[in-house]
C-alpha positions as CSV (number, residue, x, y, z in Angstrom):
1,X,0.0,0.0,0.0
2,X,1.4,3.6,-1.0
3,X,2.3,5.9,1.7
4,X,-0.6,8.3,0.8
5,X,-3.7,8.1,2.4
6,X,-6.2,6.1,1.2
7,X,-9.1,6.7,-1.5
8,X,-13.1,6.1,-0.7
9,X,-12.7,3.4,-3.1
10,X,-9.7,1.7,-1.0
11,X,-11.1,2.4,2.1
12,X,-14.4,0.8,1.4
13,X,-12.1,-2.0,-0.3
14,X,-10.4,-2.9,2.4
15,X,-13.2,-2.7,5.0
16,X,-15.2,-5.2,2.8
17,X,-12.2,-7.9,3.2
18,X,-11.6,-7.2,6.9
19,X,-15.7,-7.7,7.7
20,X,-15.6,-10.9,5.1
21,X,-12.6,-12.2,6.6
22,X,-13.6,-12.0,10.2
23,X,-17.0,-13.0,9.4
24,X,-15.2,-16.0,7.1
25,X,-13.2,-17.1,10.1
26,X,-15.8,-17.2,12.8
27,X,-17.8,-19.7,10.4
28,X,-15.0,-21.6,9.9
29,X,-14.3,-22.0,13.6
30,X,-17.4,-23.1,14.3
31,X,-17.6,-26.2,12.3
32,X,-16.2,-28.6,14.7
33,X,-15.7,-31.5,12.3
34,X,-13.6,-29.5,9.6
35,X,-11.8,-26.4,12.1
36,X,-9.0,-27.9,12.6
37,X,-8.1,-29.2,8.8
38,X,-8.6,-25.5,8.1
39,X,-6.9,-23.9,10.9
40,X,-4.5,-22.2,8.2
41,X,-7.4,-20.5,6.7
42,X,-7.9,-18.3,9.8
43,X,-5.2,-18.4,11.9
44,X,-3.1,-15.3,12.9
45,X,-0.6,-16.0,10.3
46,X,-2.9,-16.7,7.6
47,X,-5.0,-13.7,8.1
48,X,-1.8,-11.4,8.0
49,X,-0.6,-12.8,4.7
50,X,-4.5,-12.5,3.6
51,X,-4.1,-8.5,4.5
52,X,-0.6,-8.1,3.1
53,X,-2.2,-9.4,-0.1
54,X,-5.0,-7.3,0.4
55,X,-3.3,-3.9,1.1
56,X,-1.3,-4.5,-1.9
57,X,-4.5,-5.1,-3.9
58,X,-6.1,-1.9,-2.7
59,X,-3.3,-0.3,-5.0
60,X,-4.3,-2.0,-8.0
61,X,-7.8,-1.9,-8.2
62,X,-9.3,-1.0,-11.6
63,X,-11.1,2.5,-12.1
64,X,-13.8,0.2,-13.8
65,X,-14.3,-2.0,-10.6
66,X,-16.3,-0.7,-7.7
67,X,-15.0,-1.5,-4.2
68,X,-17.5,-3.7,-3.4
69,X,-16.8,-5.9,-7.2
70,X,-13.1,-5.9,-6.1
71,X,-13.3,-6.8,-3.0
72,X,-15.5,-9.7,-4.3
73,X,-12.7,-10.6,-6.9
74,X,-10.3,-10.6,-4.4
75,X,-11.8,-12.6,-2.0
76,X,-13.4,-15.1,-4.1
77,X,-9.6,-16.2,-4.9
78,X,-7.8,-15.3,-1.9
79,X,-10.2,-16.9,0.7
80,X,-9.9,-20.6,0.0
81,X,-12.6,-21.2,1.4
82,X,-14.9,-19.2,-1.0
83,X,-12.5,-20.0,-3.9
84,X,-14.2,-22.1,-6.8
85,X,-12.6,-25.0,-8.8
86,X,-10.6,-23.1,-11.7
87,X,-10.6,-19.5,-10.2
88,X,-7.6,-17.6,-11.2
89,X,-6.2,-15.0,-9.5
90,X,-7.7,-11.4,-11.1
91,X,-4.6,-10.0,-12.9
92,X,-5.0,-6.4,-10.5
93,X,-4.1,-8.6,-7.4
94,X,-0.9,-10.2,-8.7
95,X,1.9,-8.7,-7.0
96,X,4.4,-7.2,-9.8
């Protein structure tokens, strides 16, 4: 994430992922069967590699996109959970 302060557009991005991401890992936690196989999803450093990602993504999203589309994009690949069979990562999130 650039140095500047953020945009509405990254703002609202960013807060999007955060509430999705908590809201992701509660659900996750509470299946008792299946929590443990997918600790990695939610655990402390999963989520900070999740916001790294994210923070770098807030940078790159497309004037085309609104916040609430990108944040879609983004977490439909970078939550595994959410992520469907043959999702590729959109090409505004990949790191350069």
């Amino acid at each position: 994430m650039s140095d500047t302060q953020l945009t509405a557009k990254q703002f609202q991005f960013l807060t999007m992922v955060q509430t999705v991401v908590t809201n992701n890992a509660i659900n996750l936690s509470l299946d008792r069967d299946k929590a443990i196989e997918r600790r990695h999803i939610f655990s402390a450093s999963g989520t900070i590699t999740l916001i790294y990602q994210a923070n770098a993504a807030a940078d790159n999203i497309p004037a085309e996109l609104s916040a609430s589309d990108a944040a879609h994009q983004f977490l439909s690949y970078f939550l595994e959970s959410l992520r469907e069979p043959g999702t590729e990562c959109p090409h505004w999130c990949r790191e350069f």
